[in-house]
N, C-alpha and C positions, 0 to 999 in steps of 0.2 A: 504494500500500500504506500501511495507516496501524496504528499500533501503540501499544495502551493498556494502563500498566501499571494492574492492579485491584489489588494489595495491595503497600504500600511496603515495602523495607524498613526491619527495626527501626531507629529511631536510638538512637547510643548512649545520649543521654540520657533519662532517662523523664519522657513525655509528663506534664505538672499541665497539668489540666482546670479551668477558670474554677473549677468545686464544689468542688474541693481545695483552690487557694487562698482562697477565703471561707471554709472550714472551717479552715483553720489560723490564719485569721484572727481567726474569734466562733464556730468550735466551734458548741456545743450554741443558742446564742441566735440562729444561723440558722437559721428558719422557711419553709421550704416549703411553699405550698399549690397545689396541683394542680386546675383546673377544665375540665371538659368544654365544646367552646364549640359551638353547634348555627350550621351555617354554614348558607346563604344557599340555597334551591331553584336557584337557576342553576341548567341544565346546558351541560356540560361538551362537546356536543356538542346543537349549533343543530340544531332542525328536530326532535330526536326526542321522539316525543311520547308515550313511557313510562316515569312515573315513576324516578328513579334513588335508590338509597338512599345518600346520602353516608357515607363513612369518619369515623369518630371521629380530632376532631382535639382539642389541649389547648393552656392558656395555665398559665402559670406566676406566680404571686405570690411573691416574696419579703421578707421583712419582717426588716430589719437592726437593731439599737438605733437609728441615727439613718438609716437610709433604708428605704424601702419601693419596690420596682422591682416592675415588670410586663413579664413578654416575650411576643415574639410569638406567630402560631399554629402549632402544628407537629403532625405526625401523630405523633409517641412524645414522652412523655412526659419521659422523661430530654433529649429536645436541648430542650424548654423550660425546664428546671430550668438545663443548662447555659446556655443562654441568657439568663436572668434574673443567674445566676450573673456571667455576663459582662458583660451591661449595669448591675453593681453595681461588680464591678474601674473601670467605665471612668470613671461618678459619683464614686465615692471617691475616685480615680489612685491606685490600690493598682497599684505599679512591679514589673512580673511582669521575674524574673530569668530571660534563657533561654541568658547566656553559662555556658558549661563551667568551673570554677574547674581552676588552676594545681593541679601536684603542691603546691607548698607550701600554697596555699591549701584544700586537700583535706587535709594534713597538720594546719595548724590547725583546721580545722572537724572532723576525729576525735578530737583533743584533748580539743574545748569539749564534741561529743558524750558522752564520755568520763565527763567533769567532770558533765553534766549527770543522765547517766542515775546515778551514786551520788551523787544530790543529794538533799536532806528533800521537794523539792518533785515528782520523779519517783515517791517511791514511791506517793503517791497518785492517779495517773495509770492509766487502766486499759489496760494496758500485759502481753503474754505475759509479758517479762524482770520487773515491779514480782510477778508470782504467783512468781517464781524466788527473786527478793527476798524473798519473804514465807519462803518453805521456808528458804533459808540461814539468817537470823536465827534460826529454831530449832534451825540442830546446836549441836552442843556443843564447850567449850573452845576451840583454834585456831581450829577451823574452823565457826565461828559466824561471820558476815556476809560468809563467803570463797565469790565466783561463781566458776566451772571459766570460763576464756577462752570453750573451745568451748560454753558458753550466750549468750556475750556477742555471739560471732562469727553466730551462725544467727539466733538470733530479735531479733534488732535489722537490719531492712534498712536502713537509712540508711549505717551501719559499712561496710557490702559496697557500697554507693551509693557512696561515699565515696572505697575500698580502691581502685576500679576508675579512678577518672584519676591514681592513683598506678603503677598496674601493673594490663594490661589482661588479663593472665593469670589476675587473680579471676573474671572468667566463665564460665573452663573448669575454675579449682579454687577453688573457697572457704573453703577450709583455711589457704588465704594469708592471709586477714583477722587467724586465731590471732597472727601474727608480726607484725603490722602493731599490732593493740590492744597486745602486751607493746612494743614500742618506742614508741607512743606514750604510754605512764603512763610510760615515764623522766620525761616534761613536766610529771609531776602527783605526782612525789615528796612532796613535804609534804602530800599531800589523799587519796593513791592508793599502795597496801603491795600488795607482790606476794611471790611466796614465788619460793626460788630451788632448791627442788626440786621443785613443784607449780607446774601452771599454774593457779593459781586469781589473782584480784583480790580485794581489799575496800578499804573504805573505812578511811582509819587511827582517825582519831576516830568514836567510837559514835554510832547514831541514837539523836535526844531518848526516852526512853521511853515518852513518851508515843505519841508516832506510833509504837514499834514496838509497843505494847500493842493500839494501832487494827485494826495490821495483821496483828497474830494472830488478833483475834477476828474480820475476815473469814473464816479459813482454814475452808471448808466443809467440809471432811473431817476426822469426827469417829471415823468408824468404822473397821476394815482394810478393805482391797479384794482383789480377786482380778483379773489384768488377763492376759487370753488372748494369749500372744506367740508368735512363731516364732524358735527357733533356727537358722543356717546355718551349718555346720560350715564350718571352710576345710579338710579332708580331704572330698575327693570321694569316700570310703570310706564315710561316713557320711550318712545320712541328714538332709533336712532332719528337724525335732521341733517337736512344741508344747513351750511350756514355761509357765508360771505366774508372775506377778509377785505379792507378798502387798507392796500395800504400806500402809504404817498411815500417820497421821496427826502422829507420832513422825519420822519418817524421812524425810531429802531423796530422792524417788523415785530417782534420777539414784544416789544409794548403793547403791539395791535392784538396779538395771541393773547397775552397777558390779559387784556382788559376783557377780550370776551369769553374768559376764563372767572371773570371775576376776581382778580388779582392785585393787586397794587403794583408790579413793575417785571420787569421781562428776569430779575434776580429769583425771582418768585414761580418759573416755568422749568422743572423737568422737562428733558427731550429722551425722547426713547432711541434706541439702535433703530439705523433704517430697517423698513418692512418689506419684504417682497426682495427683489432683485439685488443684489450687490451694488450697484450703481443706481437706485433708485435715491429719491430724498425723501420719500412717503416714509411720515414720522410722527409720533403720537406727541402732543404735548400737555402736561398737564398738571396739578399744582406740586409743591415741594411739601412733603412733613416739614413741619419747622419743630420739628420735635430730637430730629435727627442732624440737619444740613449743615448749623454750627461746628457742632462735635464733632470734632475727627475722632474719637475714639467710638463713638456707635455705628449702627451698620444700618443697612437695609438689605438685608437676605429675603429671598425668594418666600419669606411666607415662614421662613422656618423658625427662626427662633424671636418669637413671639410679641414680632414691634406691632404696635396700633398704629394705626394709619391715622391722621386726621380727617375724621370725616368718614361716610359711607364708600366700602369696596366698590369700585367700578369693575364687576366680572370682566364683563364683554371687552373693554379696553385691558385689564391685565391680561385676558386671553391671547389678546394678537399680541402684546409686548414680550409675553413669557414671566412679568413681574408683578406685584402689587401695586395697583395702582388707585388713591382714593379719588373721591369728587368726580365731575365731570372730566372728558378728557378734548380733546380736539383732533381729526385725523389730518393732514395736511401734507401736500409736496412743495415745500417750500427752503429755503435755504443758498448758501454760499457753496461755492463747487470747485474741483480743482481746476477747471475749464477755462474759468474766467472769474473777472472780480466781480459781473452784476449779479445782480439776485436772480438765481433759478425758480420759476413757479410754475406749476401744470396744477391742472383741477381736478378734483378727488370727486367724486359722488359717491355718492350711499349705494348705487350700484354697487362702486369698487369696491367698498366695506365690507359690502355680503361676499363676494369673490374672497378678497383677502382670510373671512371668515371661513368660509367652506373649502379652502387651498390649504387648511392648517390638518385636514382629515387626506388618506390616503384616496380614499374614492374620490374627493373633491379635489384632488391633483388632477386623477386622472381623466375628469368632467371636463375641466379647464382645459386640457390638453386636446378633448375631442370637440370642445366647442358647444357642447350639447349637453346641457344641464340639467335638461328635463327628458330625458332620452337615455342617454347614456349610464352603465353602471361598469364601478372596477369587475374585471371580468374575474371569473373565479379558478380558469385553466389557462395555461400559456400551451398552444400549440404549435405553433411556428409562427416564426418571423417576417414568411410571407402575408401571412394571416390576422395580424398582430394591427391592430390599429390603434391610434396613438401615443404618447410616451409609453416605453417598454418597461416592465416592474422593476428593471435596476435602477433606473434615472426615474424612479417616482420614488424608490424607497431613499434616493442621495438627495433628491428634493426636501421628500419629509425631515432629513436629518436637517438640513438646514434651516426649513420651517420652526424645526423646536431647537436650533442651537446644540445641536448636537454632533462628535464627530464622524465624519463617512464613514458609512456602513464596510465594515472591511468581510472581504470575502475569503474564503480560502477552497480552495479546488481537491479531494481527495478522486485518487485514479484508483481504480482497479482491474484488474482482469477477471471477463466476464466469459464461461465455459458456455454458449449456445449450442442445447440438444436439438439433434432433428424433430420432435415433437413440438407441438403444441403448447405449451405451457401455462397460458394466461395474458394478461396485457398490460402489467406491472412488473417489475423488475425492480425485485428489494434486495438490501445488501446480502440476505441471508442467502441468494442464487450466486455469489461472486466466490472466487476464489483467486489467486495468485500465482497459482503454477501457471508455465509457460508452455506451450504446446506450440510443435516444431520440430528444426534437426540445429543440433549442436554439432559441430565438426561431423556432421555425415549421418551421427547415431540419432533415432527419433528420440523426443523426454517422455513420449506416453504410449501405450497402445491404442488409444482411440482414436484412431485415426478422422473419424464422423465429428467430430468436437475441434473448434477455433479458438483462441483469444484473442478479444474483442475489447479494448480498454472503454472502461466504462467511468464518468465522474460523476461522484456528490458534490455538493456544495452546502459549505457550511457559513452561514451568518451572524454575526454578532454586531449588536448597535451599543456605543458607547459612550459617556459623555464627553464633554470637553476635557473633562480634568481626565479620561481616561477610566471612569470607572464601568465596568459593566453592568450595561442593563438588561439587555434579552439575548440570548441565543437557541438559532433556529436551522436544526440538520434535521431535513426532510431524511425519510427513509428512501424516497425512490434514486432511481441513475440514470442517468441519460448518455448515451453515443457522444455527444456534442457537450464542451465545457458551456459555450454559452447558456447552451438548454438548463442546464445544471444550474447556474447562477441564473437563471430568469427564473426559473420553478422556483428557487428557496425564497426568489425574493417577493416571487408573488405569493408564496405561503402565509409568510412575514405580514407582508400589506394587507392581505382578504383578514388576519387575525387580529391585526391592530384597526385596520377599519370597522372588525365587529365589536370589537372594543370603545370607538368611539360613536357610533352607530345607537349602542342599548342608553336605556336613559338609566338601570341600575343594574349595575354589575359587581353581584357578592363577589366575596374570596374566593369560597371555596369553586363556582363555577368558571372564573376567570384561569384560574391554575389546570382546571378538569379540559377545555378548551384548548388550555397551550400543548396539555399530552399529546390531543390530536393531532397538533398541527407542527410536532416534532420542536417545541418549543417551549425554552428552559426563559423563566423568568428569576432575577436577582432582584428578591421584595424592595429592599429599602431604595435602591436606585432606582427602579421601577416608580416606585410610587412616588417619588422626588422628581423624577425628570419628566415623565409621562402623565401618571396617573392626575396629577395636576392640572394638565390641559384637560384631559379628559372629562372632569368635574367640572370645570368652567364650561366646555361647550355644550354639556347636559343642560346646565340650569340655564343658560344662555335660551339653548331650543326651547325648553319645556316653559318659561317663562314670557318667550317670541310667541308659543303657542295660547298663552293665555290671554292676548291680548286679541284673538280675532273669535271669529263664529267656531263653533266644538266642530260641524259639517265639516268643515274643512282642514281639519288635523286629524278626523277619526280613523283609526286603519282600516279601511274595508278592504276586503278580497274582491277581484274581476273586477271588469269594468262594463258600463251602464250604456245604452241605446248604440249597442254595436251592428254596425250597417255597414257591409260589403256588395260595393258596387264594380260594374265590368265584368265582360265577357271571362269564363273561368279558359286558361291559353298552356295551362296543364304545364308551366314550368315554377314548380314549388319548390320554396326552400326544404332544406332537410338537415339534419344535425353534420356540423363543420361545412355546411358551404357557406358562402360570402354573401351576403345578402345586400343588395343596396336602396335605400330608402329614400323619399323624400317627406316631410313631414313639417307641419306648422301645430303649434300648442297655443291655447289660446285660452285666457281666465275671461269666466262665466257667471254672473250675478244670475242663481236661480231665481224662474219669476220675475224677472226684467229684461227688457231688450239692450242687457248690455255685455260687450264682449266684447275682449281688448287682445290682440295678440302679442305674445310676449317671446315665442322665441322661434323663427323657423331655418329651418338648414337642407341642403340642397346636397344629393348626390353622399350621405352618410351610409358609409360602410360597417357592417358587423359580421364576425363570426356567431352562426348559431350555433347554438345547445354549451357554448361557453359562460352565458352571463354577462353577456358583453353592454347588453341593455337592461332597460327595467322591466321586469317581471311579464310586466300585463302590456307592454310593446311588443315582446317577443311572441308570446303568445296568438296574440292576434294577425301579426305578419305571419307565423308559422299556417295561420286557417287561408292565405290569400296565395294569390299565383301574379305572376310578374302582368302586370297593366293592369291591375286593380287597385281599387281603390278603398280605404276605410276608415269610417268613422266613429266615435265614441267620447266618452265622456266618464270621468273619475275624479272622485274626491282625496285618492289617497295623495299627498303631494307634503312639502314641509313650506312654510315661509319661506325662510332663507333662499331656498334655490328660487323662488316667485322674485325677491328683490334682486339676489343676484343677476337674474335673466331680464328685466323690465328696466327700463333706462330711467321711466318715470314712478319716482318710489312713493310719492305723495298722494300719486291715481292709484297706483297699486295698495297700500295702506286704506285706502278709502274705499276701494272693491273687497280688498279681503275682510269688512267689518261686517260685511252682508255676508249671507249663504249662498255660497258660489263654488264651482266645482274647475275643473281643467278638461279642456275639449280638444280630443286632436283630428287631425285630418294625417291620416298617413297614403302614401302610394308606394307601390313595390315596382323600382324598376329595372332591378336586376336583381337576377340569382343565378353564382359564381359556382361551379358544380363542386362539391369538395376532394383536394389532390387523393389521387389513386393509392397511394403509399400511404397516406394518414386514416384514411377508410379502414386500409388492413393494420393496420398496427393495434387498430381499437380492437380487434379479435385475437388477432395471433403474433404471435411470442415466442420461438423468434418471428422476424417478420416472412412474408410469401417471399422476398427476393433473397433473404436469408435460404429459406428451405428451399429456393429454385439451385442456388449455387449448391448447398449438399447433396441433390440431386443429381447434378449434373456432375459433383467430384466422387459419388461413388460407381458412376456408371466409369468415369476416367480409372479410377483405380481396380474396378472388375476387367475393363477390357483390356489392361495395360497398353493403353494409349500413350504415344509417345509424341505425337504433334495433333491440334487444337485449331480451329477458325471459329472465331464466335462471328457471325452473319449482325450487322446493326449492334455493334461494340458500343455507337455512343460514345462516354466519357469515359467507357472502359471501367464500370462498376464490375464487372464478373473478373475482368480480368485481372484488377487490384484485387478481388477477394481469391483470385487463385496461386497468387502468390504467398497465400498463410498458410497453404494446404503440404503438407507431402507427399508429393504425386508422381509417377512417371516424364510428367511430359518436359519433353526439353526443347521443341517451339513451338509458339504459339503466334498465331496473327488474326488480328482483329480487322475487320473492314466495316466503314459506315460512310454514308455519303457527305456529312455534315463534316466541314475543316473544323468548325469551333469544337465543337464534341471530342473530337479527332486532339484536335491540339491538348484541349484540358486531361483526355485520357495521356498523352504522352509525356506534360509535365508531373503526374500523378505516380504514372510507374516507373517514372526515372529517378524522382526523389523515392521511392520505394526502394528501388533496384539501389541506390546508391548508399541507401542508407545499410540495409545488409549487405554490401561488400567493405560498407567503413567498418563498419563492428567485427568481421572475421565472423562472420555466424551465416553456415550456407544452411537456406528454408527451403530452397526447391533444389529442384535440377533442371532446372530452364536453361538452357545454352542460348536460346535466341528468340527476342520478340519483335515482332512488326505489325506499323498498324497501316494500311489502305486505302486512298480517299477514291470512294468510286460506288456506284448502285450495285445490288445485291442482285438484283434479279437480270445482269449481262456476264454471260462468261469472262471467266478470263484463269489462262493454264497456270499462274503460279499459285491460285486458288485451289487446283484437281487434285483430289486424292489424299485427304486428312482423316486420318485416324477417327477423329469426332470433330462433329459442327454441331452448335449450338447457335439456337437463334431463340431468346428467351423474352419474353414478351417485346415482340417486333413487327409480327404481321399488323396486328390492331393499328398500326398507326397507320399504314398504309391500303390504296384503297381495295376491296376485294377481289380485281381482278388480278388486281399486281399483286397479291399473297398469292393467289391459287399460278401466277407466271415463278414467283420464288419459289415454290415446291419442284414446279418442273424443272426448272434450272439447276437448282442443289441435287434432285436426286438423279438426272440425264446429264449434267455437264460439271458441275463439282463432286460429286458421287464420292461424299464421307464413307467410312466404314460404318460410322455410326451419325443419326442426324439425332440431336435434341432439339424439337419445336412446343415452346408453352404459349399459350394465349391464355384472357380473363374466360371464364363459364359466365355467361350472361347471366346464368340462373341464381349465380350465386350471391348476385347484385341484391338481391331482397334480403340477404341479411346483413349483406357489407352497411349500405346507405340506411339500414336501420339502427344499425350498432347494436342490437342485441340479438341472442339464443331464441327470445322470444319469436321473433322470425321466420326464423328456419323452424320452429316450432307448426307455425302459421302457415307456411310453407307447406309440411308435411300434410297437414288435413284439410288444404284447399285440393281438388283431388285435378280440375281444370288448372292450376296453377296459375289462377286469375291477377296474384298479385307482381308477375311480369310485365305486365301491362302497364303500371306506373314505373317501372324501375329505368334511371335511365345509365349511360356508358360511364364505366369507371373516369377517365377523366374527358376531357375536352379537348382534345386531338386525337381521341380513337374515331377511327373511320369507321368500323366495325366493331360485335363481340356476338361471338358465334354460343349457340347452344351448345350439348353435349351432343345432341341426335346432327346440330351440323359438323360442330368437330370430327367426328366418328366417321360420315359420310366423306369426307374430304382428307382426311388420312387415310382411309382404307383405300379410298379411290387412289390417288397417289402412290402409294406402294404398291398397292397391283399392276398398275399402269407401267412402273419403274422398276419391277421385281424385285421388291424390301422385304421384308417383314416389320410388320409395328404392334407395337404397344401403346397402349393407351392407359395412363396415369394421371397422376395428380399430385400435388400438394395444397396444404390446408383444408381440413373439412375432412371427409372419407368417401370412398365409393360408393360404401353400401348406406349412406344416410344422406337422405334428403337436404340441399339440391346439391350432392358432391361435393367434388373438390372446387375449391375456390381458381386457384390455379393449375387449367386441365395440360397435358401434357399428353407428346405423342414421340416414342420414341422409333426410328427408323435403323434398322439394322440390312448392311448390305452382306449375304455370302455367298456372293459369286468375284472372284477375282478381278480386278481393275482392267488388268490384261487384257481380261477377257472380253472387256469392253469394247464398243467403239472410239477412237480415238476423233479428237474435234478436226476441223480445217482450224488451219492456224488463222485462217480470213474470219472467220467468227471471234478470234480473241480479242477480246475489250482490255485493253492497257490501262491497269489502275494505277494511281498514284504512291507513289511512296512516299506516307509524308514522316514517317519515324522509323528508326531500326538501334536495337538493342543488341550487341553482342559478349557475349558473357568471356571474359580474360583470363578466368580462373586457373589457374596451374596446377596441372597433374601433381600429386603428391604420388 
C-alpha cells in the first residue's frame, strides 16, 4: 500500500516566493520579459510517424539594475518568472529569512511597523491604509490626522502577520491585533498620541504641508456618491434592508458608516475580514464593545470565553463574519485598495446578502456555481467528469474551507493493487476485495499461478479538514476505490460535502445522530474542534432560517411532499430521460400570491444540464422531467421552497418580502429539450464488477493462452485499450498489431504503449514476451497481405459502430482475405438493454415474465454512435451464416449475465475457429492489396541471456 499526500498543509508561516523577495527588493525597476521558445520536432514517442503538435512552453528574462538572469524552459509562464526570480536571489546572495521571529522579536518589528506606517515617507507609498491617511488629514479640529485602530488593524496585513507568533488566537479572531497596536504605541510615546476615550492613533507632530497638500490633490472624489448597502438588524424581528451611503468628498466615509450605525465617530466602527472573494472589499461594519477596545490585555474570542457583547447578538451578521458580532451591522463594498488612492465603491443589495448567506453551506456553493437556485441540488454521486456539471466537489469542498477560514482541505491518495476475477462480483469495490501481490513475470518466472487474474492499481482517498492553527476537525476515508486518482479524490470529497450539507440543512441535530451519520459516510469527527470551528456556523444558520421562516405565511415554509396542478403538454416523441443520461432543460420559476392575480418571476435559465438518478436537482424537478419526453412541456406549482433562496434569486427584495407575507406558492414552467443517452461503459459498470470490457479482454486472453497463439490483430484497436491491457497478461504472443482507421485513436494508442513498453524495460522486469508491436492506419473491411494469416483476430465491440452492411462486408473480409486461425467478434445483445438502462435485477426480473418481450420496445442503443445492436436470434443468424459460407467453425458466447437466464449475456460473443490450413487457401492478386499505413512500430532489444 502506498500513500500520497497531494495538498500540504498550510504552514504557519507564509510562503515569499523568489518574485516577492526581488520585488521588495527593486520594486518597480524589476523587469520581466516573457518569451515563447518553439522547441525541437523530437517526438516524444519513437517510431510514430504523425506529426505531433508541441505545447507552448516559455523562458523568462529578467533584467535587474546590475544583473540580467535568464531561466529555464517551462510550460506556465509564472514558474519561469519565478525561476529567473530565483536564479537572481542566488547571483546576488540576497539571504532569504525562513526562521519564525520570537514573541519579542515580533513585539519589536510591530513597533518599527508602527513607526513606519505614520512616517512622511509611507504616505507616498501606494498603500489601502496611505488612501485612509489621505481622508483623516481632512476632518476637522481633534480629529484631523486621528486613524480608528480598527483601520490600522484590517488593512495592514503585516500587523496580523506579526500579532500571530505573539498569540496564535489572531487567526481565529483578528480583533486581537486592536489591543496589541494600542500596547505597542506605549513604545512610540514621543512620535505616536493616542486618545484615552477613543481608539483612534495619530501622529503627534504634523505632516510637512507640503506633502499633505500633494496628498489632497490626489483625492479623486470631487463629487457626493451614493453607495448601495445592506443593513442587518440584530433583532431577528426585523428584516434584512437596503440602505444608502451619501458620501461626499468632505467627509471621512468610515463617519458616514458611523452615523448610520448610530455611533459617535468612524473610532467607534469594527471592520470585518473581507467577504467573499480575496480581492473583494464587501465588509461588514459595525459597532466596537467598548468594554474591551481600551485594554490591551482583554480579548474578543470567537464566542469562547465568555465576553458580553454590548448590546443584543446580531446572529445573521456574526454568521457571514465567523465572529460575535452585537447591534446592528452594515454590509458594504466600500474602501481604499492597493490599485489606487481613490475610494473603491460597488453596490451591495440584499440580493447579494442572501447569496453571501447560502455560499456559507456546501449545497449553496454548488447552486451558485450552477446558477440555478431554485432548481439545482449538490448532487449526491460523482460519476464522471464528463457528466459533472458545475464546480467539481474538490473546489467546492476548498471553497467551503475558505468560506469558514479554515485551512485547505488536504488530501492524501492510498494505491492499491486490485486482483479482478473473471466473474461477476457486484458494482462496489471495497478495500476488503484488494490485495498487494503483484501478478506477472519477474526475470522470466510467473509470481502466481492464476494466470485469469491482473493487477489493477486501485486509489482511496482520504480527507481531512483542519483549522488554521492546524488543529483537526473531521476526517473522511470512504471505503470504496476507484481506477482513476481523480475519481478517488472527487468521491471523498463529495462524501465530505453531501454530510456536512446534511448537517447544515437539519434545523436540530442531537449528538448522538450526528456521530451515527459520520459512520456512514466513512467519517471520523474530532468533538471539540468540530464544534468550535463548524458546529458554530451551523447554529447561526438554523436560527437564522427558522426565524426568516417566522416572519412570513406557515403555506409557504411547510414541507409538503409532490407537487400541485401538474400539466404535461406536447406531442409524447418517445425520447425519455432515464437514470445517468444528461438531461437538458429549460425552465422559469415564478412566486405566486394564492387567490390573486399576482405572479412575479424570479429566476429562469436557458439550456440547464443535469445528470439523472444523481440528485443533481430538486426532488420534485426530477421527478416530473423523468414522467416527460424531449418537446414537452410542464407545469406545476409547490409550496415547499425556503426564503432565503426566494431573496437570493429576486433582484427586488422589498416586492419579494411583501409577496411572501401573503399565501403564495412557487410555479414552474419547465421544457425538456434534450436527453443525452447515458455513456455505454457507465451503464455497465452499475451491474458488473469487473467491468464487460474487463471480462471481454479475459476472454479473449484465455482463448490466447488455450490456443498458444503467438501473433494477434485486434481489427478497430482505437486507443488501443485491449492492447495496453495485454500487456499485464503472461501470454505466448510475441506480435501483435493493431489497425483502426482513426490517426487520433491510433496516435493516443501508441503514446500509451510506448510509455508502457518503456516503463518495463527501465525497471528490468520482462511481463510479456512480445518481441514486436505495430499499429495501422487504414479501414478494416479492404484487404491488405501484411494483415493475412494471424494466429487470433479480435474485433471486440467494433461492428456497432459501423453501418450494417459494412459489419456483414468485415466478416467477409476477415474470414476470405485475412483468414485468422482464430477470429474473436463481441457486439452489445440489444436484449440486454432492458436491464442495463434500468440499472437494476428488477428488470431482467421483468424481462423474464413478459413472455412477448414487450419491454424492447422502449429500450434504446447502448451509446450514440452505435449504428446498430443486433439481437441474439440476429447475432446467431449472421455468425452461423459466415462460417458456413467461409468454412469456420463458431461459437457463440458471452460475457456478463448467463446463457441460460433471461435476456443472456450482456456482451454476446462469436468465436470463429479456422482448421483447414492457410496453404490450402486461395492466395489474393497482389492488385486487390490495400496499402495501410504505418503509423507506429515497437521493437523489443532484449538480449538473449
Amino acid at each position: 500500500m502506498e500513500t500520497k499526500e497531494l495538498t500540504g498543509v498550510a504552514p504557519k508561516k507564509a510562503i515569499v516566493t523568489p518574485k516577492t523577495i526581488i520585488h521588495q527588493k527593486f520594486g518597480t525597476k524589476a523587469c520581466y520579459t516573457i518569451e515563447e521558445v518553439k522547441e525541437s520536432d523530437e517526438n516524444d514517442c519513437p517510431g510514430l510517424s504523425i506529426p505531433q503538435k508541441r505545447p507552448c512552453v516559455y523562458r523568462c528574462s529578467l533584467q535587474l539594475p546590475e544583473l540580467l538572469v535568464v531561466s529555464g524552459i517551462f510550460k506556465k509562464k509564472k514558474d519561469a518568472e519565478q525561476s529567473a526570480a530565483e536564479l537572481a536571489i542566488q547571483k546576488l546572495g540576497i539571504r532569504v529569512d525562513t526562521d519564525d521571529p520570537t514573541p519579542e522579536e515580533a513585539w519589536d518589528s510591530i513597533v518599527a511597523r508602527i513607526n513606519y506606517l505614520f512616517s512622511e515617507n509611507f504616505l507616498s507609498s501606494l498603500h489601502p491604509l496611505s488612501g485612509h491617511m489621505g481622508a483623516i488629514l481632512q476632518r476637522k479640529g481633534d480629529l484631523c490626522g486621528s486613524l480608528p485602530v480598527s483601520v490600522l488593524a484590517v488593512y495592514d496585513a503585516k500587523l496580523g502577520s506579526l500579532c500571530k507568533y505573539i498569540d496564535p488566537e489572531v487567526e481565529s479572531n483578528p480583533f486581537l491585533v486592536m489591543s496589541y497596536i494600542i500596547k505597542a504605541t506605549t513604545k512610540l510615546s514621543g512620535f505616536i498620541a493616542t486618545a484615552e476615550q477613543h481608539p483612534w492613533i495619530r501622529k503627534q507632530s504634523p505632516y510637512p504641508e507640503d506633502i499633505v497638500d500633494s496628498l489632497l490633490k490626489q483625492d479623486g472624489l470631487q463629487e457626493p456618491i451614493q453607495v448601495a448597502a445592506v443593513r442587518i438588524p440584530s433583532s431577528e424581528e426585523k428584516s434584512v434592508e437596503a440602505v444608502t451611503l451619501h458620501i461626499s468628498s468632505k467627509e471621512y466615509y468610515l463617519n458616514i458608516i458611523a452615523n448610520e450605525l448610530g455611533l459617535e465617530d468612524a473610532s467607534n466602527v469594527l471592520i470585518s475580514r473581507n467577504l467573499g472573494k480575496a480581492s473583494s472589499e464587501t465588509r461588514l461594519f459595525f459597532a466596537a464593545p467598548k468594554s474591551y477596545i481600551l485594554d490591551p490585555s482583554s480579548k474578543l474570542p470567537n464566542g469562547k470565553d465568555g465576553l458580553h457583547l454590548d448590546g443584543p447578538s446580531n446572529l445573521r451578521a456574526s454568521y457571514l463574519s465567523g465572529h460575535d458580532i452585537a447591534g446592528d451591522a452594515i454590509l458594504a463594498s466600500i474602501g481604499y485598495t492597493w490599485k489606487c488612492r481613490d475610494l473603491f465603491y460597488e453596490d451591495v443589495a440584499v440580493q447579494s446578502y442572501y447569496r453571501m448567506l447560502i455560499g456559507k453551506t456546501p449545497g449553496g456553493i454548488y447552486k451558485l456555481s450552477r446558477e440555478a437556485l431554485l432548481a439545482s441540488e449538490l448532487p449526491s454521486r460523482f460519476t464522471t467528469r464528463a457528466n459533472w456539471r458545475g464546480s467539481f466537489p474538490r473546489d467546492i469542498l476548498c471553497n467551503f474551507c475558505r468560506q469558514h477560514r479554515l485551512s485547505e482541505p488536504l488530501f492524501s491518495i492510498i494505491s492499491h493493487a486490485s486482483k479482478e476475477p473473471t466473474e461477476s462480483c457486484g458494482s462496489n469495490l471495497k478495500v476488503a476485495d484488494l490485495g498487494r501481490d503483484v501478478i506477472g513475470c519477474v526475470n522470466g518466472a510467473p509470481t502466481t499461478s492464476r494466470p485469469m487474474q491482473s493487477d489493477t492499481e486501485m486509489f482511496q482517498c482520504e480527507v481531512k479538514l483542519l483549522s488554521r492553527c492546524e488543529n483537526l476537525i473531521i476526517k473522511c476515508f470512504p471505503k470504496d476505490c476507484f481506477k482513476k486518482q481523480n475519481d478517488a479524490i472527487q468521491n471523498a470529497s463529495l462524501k465530505l460535502l453531501v454530510w456536512l450539507n446534511n448537517n447544515f440543512n437539519n434545523t436540530v441535530v442531537p449528538f448522538e445522530p450526528l456521530y451515527e451519520t459520520a459512520d456512514i459516510f466513512g467519517i471520523q469527527i474530532f468533538s471539540e474542534n468540530f464544534f468550535r470551528e463548524i458546529s458554530h456556523y451551523h447554529s447561526i444558520q438554523n436560527c437564522q432560517q427558522l426565524n426568516q421562516s417566522l416572519g412570513i405565511n406557515s403555506s409557504c415554509t411547510t414541507p409538503v411532499k409532490g407537487v400541485c396542478l401538474l400539466k404535461i403538454e406536447g406531442p409524447d416523441s418517445g425520447v425519455c430521460p432515464c437514470n445517468g443520461s444528461l438531461s437538458c432543460i429549460s425552465y422559469s420559476v415564478s412566486l405566486v400570491v394564492e387567490g390573486e392575480n399576482i405572479k412575479k418571476v424570479i429566476e429562469v435559465t436557458n439550456n440547464f444540464e443535469f445528470e439523472v438518478g444523481v440528485g443533481a436537482v430538486i426532488s420534485y424537478v426530477e421527478e416530473v422531467v423523468m414522467q416527460m419526453s424531449v418537446g414537452q412541456s410542464a407545469y406545476f406549482t409547490t409550496s415547499i421552497f425556503t426564503s432565503d433562496l426566494i431573496f437570493a434569486s429576486a433582484s427586488d427584495s422589498v416586492e419579494m418580502q411583501s409577496l411572501l407575507s401573503s399565501s403564495c406558492c412557487l410555479e414552474y414552467e419547465i421544457n425538456l429539450t434534450k436527453v443525452a443517452e447515458p455513456l455505454e461503459e457507465r451503464m455497465e459498470q452499475a451491474l458488473f464488477n469487473p467491468s464487460l470490457s474487463k471480462q471481454r479482454v479475459e476472454f479473449a486472453v484465455r482463448h490466447i493462452i488455450e490456443s498458444h497463439a503467438t501473433t494477434l490483430i485486434d481489427f478497430g484497436c482505437g486507443s488501443g485499450s485491449l492492447l495496453e491491457a495485454l500487456l499485464k497478461y503472461q501470454t505466448s504472443l510475441e506480435k501483435i498489431v493493431g489497425v483502426d482507421i482513426s490517426p487520433k485513436g491510433l496516435t493516443r494508442a501508441a503514446k500509451v504503449l510506448h510509455s508502457k513498453l518503456v516503463t518495463n524495460s527501465d525497471s528490468g522486469v520482462q511481463l510479456t514476451s512480445i518481441k514486436s508491436l505495430i499499429l495501422y492506419e487504414g479501414s478494416i473491411t479492404k484487404f491488405g497481405s501484411r494483415l493475412q494469416g494471424f494466429d487470433i483476430g479480435t474485433c471486440l465491440e467494433v461492428i456497432e459502430h459501423m453501418d450494417e452492411d459494412e459489419a456483414c462486408l468485415f466478416g467477409d473480409v476477415a474470414l476470405s482475405f485475412f483468414c485468422p486461425r482464430i477470429l474473436i467478434v463481441s457486439t452489445p445483445n440489444y436484449e440486454y438493454n432492458v436491464v442495463l438502462q434500468r440499472s437494476n435485477l428488477a428488470a431482467q426480473e421483468q424481462y423474464e415474465e413478459s413472455g412477448e418481450k414487450t419491454l424492447l420496445q422502449s429500450c434504446k442503443f447502448r451509446n450514440h454512435d452505435h449504428k446498430f445492436e443486433w439481437t441474439r436470434e440476429q447475432f446467431q443468424k449472421w455468425a452461423s451464416g459466415l462460417a458456413a459460407q467461409h468454412n469456420y467453425n463458431v461459437e457463440i458466447s458471452g460475457v456478463g449475465g448467463s446463457a441460460d437466464i433471461e435476456p443472456g449475456f450482456a456482451s454476446q460473443i462469436a468465436v470463429f475457429k479456422r482448421e483447414w490450413s492457410l496453404e490450402d487457401g486461395l492466395l489474393k492478386d497482389a492488385d486487390m492489396d490495400h496499402h495501410y499505413n504505418k503509423i507506429w512500430e515497437w521493437v523489443c532489444h532484449r538480449k538473449n541471456k
